[in-house]
mmCIF file as gemmi writes it, N, C-alpha and C atoms, coordinates in Angstrom:
data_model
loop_
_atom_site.group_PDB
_atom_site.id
_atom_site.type_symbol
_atom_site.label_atom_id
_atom_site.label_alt_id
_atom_site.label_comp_id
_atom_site.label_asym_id
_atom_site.label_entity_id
_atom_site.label_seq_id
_atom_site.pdbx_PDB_ins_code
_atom_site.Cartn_x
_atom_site.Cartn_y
_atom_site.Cartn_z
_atom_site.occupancy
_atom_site.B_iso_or_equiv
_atom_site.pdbx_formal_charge
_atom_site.auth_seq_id
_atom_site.auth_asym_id
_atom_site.pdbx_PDB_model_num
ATOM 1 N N . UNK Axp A 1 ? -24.623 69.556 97.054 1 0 ? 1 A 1
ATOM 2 C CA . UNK Axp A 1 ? -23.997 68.258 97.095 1 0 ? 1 A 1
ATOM 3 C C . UNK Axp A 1 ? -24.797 67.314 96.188 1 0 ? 1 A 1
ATOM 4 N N . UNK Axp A 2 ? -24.108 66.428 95.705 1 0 ? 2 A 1
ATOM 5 C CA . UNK Axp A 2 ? -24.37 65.679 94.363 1 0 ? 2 A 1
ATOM 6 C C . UNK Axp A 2 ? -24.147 63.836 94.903 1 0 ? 2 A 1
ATOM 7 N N . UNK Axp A 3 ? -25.459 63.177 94.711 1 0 ? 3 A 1
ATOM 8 C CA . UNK Axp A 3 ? -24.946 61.728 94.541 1 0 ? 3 A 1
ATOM 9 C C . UNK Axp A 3 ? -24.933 61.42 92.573 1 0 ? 3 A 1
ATOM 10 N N . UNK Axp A 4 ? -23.627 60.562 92.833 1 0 ? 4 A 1
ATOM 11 C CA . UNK Axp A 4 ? -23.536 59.952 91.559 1 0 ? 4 A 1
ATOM 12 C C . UNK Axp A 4 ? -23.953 58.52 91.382 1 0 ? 4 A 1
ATOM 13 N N . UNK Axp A 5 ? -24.165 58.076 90.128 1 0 ? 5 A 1
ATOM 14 C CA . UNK Axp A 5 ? -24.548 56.51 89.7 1 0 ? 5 A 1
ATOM 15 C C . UNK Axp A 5 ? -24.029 56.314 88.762 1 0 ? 5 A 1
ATOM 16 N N . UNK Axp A 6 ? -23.819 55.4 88.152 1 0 ? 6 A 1
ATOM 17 C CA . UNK Axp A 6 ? -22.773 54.87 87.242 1 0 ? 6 A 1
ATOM 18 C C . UNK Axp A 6 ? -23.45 53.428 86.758 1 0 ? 6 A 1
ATOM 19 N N . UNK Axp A 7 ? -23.479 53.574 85.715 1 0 ? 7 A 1
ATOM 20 C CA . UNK Axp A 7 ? -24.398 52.474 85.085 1 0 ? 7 A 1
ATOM 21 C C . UNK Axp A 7 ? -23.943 51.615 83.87 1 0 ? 7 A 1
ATOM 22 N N . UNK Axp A 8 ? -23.271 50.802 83.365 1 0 ? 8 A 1
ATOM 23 C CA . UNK Axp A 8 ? -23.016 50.141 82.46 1 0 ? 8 A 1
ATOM 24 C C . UNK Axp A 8 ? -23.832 49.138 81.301 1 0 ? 8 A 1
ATOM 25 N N . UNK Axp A 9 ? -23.596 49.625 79.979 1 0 ? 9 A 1
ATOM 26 C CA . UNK Axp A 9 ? -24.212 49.444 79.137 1 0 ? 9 A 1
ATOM 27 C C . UNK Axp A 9 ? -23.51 48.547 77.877 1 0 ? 9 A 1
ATOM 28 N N . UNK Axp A 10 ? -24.065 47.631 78.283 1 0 ? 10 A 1
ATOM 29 C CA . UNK Axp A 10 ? -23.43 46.45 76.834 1 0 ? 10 A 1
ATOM 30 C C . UNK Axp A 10 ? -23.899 47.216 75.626 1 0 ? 10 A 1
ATOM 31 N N . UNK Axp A 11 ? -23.074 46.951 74.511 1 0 ? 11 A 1
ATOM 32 C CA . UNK Axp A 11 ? -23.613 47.008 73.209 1 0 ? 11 A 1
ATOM 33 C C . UNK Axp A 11 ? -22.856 46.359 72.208 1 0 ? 11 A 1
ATOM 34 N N . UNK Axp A 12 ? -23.311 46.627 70.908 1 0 ? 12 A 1
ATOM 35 C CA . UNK Axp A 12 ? -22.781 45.599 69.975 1 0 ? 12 A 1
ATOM 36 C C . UNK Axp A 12 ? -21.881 46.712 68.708 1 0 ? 12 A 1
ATOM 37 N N . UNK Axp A 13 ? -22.076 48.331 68.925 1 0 ? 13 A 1
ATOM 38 C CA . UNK Axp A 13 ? -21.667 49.281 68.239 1 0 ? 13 A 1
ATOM 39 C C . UNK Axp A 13 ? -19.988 48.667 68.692 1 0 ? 13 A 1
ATOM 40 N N . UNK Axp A 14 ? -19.437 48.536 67.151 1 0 ? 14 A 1
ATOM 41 C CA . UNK Axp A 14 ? -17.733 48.148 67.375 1 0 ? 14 A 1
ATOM 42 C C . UNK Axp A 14 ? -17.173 49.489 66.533 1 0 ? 14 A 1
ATOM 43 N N . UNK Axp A 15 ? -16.114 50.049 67.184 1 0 ? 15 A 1
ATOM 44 C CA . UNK Axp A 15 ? -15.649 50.947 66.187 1 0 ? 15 A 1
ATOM 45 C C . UNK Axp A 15 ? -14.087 50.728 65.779 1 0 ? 15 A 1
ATOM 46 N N . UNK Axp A 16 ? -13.456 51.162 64.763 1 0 ? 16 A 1
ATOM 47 C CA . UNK Axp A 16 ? -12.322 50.881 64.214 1 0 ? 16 A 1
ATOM 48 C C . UNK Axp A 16 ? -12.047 50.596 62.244 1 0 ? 16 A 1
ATOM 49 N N . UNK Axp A 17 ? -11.758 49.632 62.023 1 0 ? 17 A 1
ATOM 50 C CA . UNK Axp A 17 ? -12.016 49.984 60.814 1 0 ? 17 A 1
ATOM 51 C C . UNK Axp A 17 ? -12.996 49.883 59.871 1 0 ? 17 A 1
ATOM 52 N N . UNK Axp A 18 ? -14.067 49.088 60.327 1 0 ? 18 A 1
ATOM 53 C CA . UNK Axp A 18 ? -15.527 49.594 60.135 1 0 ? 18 A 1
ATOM 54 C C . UNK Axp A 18 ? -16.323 49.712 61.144 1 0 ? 18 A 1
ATOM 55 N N . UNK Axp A 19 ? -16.426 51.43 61.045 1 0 ? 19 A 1
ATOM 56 C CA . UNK Axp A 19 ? -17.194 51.958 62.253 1 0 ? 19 A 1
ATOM 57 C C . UNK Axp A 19 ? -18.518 52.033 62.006 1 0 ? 19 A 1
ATOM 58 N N . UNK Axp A 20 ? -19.461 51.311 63.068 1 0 ? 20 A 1
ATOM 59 C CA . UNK Axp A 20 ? -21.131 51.127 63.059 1 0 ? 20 A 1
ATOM 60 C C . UNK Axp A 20 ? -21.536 51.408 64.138 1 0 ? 20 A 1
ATOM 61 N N . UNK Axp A 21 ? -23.108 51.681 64.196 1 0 ? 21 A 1
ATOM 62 C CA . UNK Axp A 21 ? -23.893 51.662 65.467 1 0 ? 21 A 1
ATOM 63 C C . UNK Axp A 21 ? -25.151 51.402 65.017 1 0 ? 21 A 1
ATOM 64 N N . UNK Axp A 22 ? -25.824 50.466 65.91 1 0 ? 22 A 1
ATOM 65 C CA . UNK Axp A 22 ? -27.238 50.279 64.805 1 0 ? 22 A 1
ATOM 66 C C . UNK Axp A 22 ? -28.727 51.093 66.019 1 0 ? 22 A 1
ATOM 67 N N . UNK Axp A 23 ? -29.809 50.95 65.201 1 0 ? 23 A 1
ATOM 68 C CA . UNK Axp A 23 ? -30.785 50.979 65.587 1 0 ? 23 A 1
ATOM 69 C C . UNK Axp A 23 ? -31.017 50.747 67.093 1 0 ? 23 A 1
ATOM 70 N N . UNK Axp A 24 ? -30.828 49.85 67.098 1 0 ? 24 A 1
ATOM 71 C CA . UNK Axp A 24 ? -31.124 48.859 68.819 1 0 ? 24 A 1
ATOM 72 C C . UNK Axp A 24 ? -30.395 49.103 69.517 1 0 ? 24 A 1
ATOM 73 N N . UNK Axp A 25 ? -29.353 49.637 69.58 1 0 ? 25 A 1
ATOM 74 C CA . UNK Axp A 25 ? -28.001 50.216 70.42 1 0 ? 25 A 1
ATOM 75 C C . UNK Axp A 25 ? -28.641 51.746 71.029 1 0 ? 25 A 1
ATOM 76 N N . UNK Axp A 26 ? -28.606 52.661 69.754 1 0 ? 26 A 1
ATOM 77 C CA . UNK Axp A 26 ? -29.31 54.138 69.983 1 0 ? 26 A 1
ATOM 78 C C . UNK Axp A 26 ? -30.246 53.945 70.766 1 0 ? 26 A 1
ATOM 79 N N . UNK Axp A 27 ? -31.565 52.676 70.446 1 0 ? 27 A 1
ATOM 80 C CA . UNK Axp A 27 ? -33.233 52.619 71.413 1 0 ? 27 A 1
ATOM 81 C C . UNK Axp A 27 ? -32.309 52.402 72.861 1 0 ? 27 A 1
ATOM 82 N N . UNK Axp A 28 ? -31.532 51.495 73.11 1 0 ? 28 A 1
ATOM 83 C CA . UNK Axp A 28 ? -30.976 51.101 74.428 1 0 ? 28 A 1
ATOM 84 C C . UNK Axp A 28 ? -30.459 51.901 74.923 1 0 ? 28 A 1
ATOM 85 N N . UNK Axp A 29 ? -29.542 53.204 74.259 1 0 ? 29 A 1
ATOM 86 C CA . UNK Axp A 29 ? -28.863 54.241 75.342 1 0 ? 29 A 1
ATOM 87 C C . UNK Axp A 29 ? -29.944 55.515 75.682 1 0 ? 29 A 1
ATOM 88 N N . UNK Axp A 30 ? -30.761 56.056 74.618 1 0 ? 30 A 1
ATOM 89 C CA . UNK Axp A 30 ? -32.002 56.696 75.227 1 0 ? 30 A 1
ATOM 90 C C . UNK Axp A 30 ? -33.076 56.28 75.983 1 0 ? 30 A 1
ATOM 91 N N . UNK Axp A 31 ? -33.303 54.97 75.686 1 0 ? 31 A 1
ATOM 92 C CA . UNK Axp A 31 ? -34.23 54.492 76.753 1 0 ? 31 A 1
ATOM 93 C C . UNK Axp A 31 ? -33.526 54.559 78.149 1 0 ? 31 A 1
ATOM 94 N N . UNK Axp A 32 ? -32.116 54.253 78.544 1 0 ? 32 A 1
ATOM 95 C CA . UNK Axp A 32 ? -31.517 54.278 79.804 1 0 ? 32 A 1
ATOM 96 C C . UNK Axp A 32 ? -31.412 55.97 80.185 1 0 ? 32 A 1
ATOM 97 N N . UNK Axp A 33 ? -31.292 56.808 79.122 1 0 ? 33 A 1
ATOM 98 C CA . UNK Axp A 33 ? -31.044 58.022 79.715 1 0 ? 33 A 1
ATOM 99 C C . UNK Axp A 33 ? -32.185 58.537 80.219 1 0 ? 33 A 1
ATOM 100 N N . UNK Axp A 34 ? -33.44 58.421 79.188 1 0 ? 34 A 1
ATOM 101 C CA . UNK Axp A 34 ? -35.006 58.838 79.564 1 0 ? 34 A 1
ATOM 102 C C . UNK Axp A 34 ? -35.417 58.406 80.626 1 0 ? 34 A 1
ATOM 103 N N . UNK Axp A 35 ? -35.397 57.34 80.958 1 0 ? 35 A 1
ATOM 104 C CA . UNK Axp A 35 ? -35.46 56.633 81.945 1 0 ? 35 A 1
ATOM 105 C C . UNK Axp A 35 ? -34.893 57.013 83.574 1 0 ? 35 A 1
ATOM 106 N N . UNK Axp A 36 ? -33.487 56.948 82.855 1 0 ? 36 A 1
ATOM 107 C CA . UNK Axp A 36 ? -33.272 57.722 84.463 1 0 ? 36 A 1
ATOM 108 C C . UNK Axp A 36 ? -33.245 59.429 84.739 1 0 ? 36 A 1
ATOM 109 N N . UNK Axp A 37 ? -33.629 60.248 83.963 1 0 ? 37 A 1
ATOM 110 C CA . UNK Axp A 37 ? -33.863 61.536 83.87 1 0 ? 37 A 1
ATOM 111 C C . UNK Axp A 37 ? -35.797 61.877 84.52 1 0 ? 37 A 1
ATOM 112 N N . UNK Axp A 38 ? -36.211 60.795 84.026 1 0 ? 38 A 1
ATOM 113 C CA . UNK Axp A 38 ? -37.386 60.435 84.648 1 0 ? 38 A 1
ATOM 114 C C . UNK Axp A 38 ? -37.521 60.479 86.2 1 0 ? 38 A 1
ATOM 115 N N . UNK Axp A 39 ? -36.753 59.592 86.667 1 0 ? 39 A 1
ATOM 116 C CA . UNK Axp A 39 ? -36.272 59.41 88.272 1 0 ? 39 A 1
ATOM 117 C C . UNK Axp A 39 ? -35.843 59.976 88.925 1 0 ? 39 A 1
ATOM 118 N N . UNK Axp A 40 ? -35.083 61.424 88.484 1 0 ? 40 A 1
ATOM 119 C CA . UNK Axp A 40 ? -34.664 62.833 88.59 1 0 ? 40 A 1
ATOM 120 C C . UNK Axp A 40 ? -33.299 62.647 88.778 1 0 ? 40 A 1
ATOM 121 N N . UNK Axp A 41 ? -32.904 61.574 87.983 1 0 ? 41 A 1
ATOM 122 C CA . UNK Axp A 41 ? -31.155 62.003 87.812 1 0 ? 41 A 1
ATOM 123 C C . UNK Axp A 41 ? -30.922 62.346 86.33 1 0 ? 41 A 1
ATOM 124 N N . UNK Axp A 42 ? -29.966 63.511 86.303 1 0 ? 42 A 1
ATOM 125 C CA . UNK Axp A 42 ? -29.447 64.286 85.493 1 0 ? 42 A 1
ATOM 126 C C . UNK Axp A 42 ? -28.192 63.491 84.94 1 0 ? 42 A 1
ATOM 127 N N . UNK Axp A 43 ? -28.73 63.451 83.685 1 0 ? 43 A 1
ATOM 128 C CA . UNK Axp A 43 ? -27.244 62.837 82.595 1 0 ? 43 A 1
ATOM 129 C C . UNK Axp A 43 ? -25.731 63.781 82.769 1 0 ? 43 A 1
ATOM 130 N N . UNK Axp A 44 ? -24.576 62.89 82.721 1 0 ? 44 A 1
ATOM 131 C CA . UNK Axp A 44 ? -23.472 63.554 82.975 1 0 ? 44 A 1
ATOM 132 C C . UNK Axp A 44 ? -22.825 63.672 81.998 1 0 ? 44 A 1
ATOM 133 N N . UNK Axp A 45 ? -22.067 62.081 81.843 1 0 ? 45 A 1
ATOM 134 C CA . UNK Axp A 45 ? -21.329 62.111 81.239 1 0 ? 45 A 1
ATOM 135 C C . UNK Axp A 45 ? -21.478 60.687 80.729 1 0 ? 45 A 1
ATOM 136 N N . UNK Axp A 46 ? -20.426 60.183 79.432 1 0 ? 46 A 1
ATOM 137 C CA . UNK Axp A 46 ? -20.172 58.944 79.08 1 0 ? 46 A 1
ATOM 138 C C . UNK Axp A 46 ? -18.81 58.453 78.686 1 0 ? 46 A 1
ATOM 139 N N . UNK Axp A 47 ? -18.446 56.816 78.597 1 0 ? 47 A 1
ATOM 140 C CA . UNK Axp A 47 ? -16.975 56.85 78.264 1 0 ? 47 A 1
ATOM 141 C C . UNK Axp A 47 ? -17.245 55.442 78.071 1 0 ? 47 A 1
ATOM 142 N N . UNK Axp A 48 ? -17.038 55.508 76.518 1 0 ? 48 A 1
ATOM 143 C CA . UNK Axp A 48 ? -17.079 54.131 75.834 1 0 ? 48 A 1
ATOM 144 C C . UNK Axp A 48 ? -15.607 53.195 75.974 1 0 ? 48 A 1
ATOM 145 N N . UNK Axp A 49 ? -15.722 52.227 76.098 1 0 ? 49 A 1
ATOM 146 C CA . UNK Axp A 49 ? -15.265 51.376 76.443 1 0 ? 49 A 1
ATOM 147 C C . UNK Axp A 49 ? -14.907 50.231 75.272 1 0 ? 49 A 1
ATOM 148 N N . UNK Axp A 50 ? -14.017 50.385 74.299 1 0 ? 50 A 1
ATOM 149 C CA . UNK Axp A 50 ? -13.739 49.43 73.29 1 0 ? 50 A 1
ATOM 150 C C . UNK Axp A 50 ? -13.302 48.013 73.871 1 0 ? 50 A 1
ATOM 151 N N . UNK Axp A 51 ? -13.687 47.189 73.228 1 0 ? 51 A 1
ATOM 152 C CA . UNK Axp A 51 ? -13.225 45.126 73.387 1 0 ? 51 A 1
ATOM 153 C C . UNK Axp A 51 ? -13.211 44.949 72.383 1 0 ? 51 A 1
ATOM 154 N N . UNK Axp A 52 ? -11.986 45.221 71.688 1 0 ? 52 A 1
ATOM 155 C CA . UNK Axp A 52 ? -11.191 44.92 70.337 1 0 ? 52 A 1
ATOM 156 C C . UNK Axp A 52 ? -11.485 43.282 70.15 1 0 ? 52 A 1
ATOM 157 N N . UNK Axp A 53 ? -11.213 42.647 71.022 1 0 ? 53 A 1
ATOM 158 C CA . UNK Axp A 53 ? -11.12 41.177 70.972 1 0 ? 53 A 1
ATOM 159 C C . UNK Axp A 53 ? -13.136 40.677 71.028 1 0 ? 53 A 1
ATOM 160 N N . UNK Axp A 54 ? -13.76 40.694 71.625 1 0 ? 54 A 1
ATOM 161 C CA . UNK Axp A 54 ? -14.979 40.443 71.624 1 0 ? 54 A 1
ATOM 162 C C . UNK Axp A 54 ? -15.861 41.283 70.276 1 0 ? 54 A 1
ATOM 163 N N . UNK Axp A 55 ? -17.116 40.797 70.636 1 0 ? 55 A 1
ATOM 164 C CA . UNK Axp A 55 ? -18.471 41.48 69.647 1 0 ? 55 A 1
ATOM 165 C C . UNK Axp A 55 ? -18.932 42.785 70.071 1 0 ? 55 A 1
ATOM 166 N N . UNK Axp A 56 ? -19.027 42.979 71.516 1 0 ? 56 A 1
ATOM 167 C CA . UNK Axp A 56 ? -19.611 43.734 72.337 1 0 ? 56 A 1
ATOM 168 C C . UNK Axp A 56 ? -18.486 44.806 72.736 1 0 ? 56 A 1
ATOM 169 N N . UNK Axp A 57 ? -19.202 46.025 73.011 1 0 ? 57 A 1
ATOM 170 C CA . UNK Axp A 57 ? -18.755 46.801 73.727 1 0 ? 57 A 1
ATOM 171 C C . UNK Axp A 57 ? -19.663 47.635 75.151 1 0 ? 57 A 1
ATOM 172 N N . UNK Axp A 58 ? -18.907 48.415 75.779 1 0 ? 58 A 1
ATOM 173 C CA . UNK Axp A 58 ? -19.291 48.952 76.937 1 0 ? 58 A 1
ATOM 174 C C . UNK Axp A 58 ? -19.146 50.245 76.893 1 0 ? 58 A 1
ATOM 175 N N . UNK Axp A 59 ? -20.589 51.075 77.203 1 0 ? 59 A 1
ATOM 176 C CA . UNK Axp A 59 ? -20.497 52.374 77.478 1 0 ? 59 A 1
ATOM 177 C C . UNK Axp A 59 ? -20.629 52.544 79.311 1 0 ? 59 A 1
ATOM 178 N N . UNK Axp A 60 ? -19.904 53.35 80.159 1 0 ? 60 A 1
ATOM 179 C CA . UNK Axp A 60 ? -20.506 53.793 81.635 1 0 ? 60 A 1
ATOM 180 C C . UNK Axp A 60 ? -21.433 55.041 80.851 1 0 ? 60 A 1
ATOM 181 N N . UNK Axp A 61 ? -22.35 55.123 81.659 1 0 ? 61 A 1
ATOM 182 C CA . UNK Axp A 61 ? -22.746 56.48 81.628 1 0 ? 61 A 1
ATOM 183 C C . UNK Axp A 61 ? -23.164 56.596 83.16 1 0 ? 61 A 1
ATOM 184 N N . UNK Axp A 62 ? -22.493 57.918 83.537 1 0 ? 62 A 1
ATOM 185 C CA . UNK Axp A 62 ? -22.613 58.315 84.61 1 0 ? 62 A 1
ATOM 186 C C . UNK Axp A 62 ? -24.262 59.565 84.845 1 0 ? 62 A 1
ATOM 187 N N . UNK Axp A 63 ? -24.648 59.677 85.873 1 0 ? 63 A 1
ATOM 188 C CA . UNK Axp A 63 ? -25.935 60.499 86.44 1 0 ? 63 A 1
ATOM 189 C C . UNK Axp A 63 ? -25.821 60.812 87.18 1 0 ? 63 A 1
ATOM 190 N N . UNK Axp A 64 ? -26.242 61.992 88.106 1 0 ? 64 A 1
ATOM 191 C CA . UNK Axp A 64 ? -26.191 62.794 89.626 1 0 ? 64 A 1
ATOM 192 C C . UNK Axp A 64 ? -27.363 63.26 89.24 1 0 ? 64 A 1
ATOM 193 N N . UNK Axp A 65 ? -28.066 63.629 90.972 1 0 ? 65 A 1
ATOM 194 C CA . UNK Axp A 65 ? -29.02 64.188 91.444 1 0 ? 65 A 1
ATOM 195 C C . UNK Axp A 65 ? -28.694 64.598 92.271 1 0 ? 65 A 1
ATOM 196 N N . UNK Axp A 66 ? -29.531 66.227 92.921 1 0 ? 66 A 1
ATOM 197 C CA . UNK Axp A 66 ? -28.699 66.395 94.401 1 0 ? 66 A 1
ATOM 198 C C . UNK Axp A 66 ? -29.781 65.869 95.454 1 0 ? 66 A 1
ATOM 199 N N . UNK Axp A 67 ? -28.39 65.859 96.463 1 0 ? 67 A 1
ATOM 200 C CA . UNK Axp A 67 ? -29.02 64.597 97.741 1 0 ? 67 A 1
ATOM 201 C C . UNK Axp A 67 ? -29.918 65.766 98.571 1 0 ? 67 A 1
Protein backbone atom coordinates (compact mmCIF):
# COMPACT_ATOMS: atom_id res chain seq x y z
CA UNK A 1 0.00 0.00 0.00
CA UNK A 2 1.12 3.38 -1.25
CA UNK A 3 0.54 7.05 0.23
CA UNK A 4 0.53 9.67 -2.44
CA UNK A 5 1.50 13.60 -2.42
CA UNK A 6 0.96 15.89 -4.94
CA UNK A 7 2.84 18.97 -5.06
CA UNK A 8 2.53 21.99 -7.30
CA UNK A 9 5.09 23.86 -9.01
CA UNK A 10 4.94 27.42 -10.48
CA UNK A 11 7.14 28.17 -13.33
CA UNK A 12 7.83 30.57 -15.96
CA UNK A 13 8.74 27.67 -18.88
CA UNK A 14 5.72 28.81 -21.54
CA UNK A 15 5.33 26.49 -24.38
CA UNK A 16 3.65 27.06 -27.82
CA UNK A 17 4.98 29.07 -30.40
CA UNK A 18 8.10 29.86 -28.79
CA UNK A 19 8.91 27.00 -26.79
CA UNK A 20 11.48 27.71 -23.67
CA UNK A 21 12.59 26.52 -20.35
CA UNK A 22 15.33 28.23 -18.57
CA UNK A 23 17.97 27.49 -16.09
CA UNK A 24 16.02 28.37 -12.85
CA UNK A 25 12.96 26.37 -13.76
CA UNK A 26 15.21 22.93 -14.34
CA UNK A 27 17.28 24.06 -10.58
CA UNK A 28 13.48 24.31 -9.16
CA UNK A 29 12.04 20.94 -10.47
CA UNK A 30 15.26 18.85 -9.37
CA UNK A 31 15.73 20.51 -6.34
CA UNK A 32 11.86 19.50 -5.49
CA UNK A 33 12.43 16.00 -6.78
CA UNK A 34 15.93 15.50 -4.81
CA UNK A 35 14.50 16.77 -2.15
CA UNK A 36 11.66 14.75 -1.74
CA UNK A 37 13.38 11.42 -2.83
CA UNK A 38 15.57 12.37 0.10
CA UNK A 39 12.50 12.01 2.52
CA UNK A 40 11.85 8.61 0.97
CA UNK A 41 9.21 9.47 -1.46
CA UNK A 42 9.60 8.04 -4.82
CA UNK A 43 8.98 10.29 -7.98
CA UNK A 44 5.89 9.28 -10.05
CA UNK A 45 4.71 11.12 -12.27
CA UNK A 46 4.14 14.77 -13.80
CA UNK A 47 1.46 16.84 -15.75
CA UNK A 48 2.17 20.24 -16.89
CA UNK A 49 -0.30 22.51 -16.76
CA UNK A 50 -0.35 25.34 -19.60
CA UNK A 51 -1.86 29.31 -18.72
CA UNK A 52 -1.95 30.45 -22.21
CA UNK A 53 -3.26 33.73 -20.81
CA UNK A 54 -0.64 34.40 -17.88
CA UNK A 55 3.50 34.31 -17.66
CA UNK A 56 3.55 31.32 -15.49
CA UNK A 57 2.87 27.92 -15.69
CA UNK A 58 2.13 24.82 -13.43
CA UNK A 59 3.66 21.50 -13.19
CA UNK A 60 1.81 18.72 -10.32
CA UNK A 61 4.29 16.33 -9.71
CA UNK A 62 3.05 13.57 -7.95
CA UNK A 63 5.32 11.07 -5.16
CA UNK A 64 4.40 7.83 -3.13
CA UNK A 65 6.08 6.04 -0.44
CA UNK A 66 4.80 2.93 1.11
CA UNK A 67 2.86 3.47 4.34
Amino acid sequence: MFEYKSEILDTIIKYGVKDSANDIDIAKIDELINKRTQEGWEFVTYSFISNTLGPRNTILITFRQEK
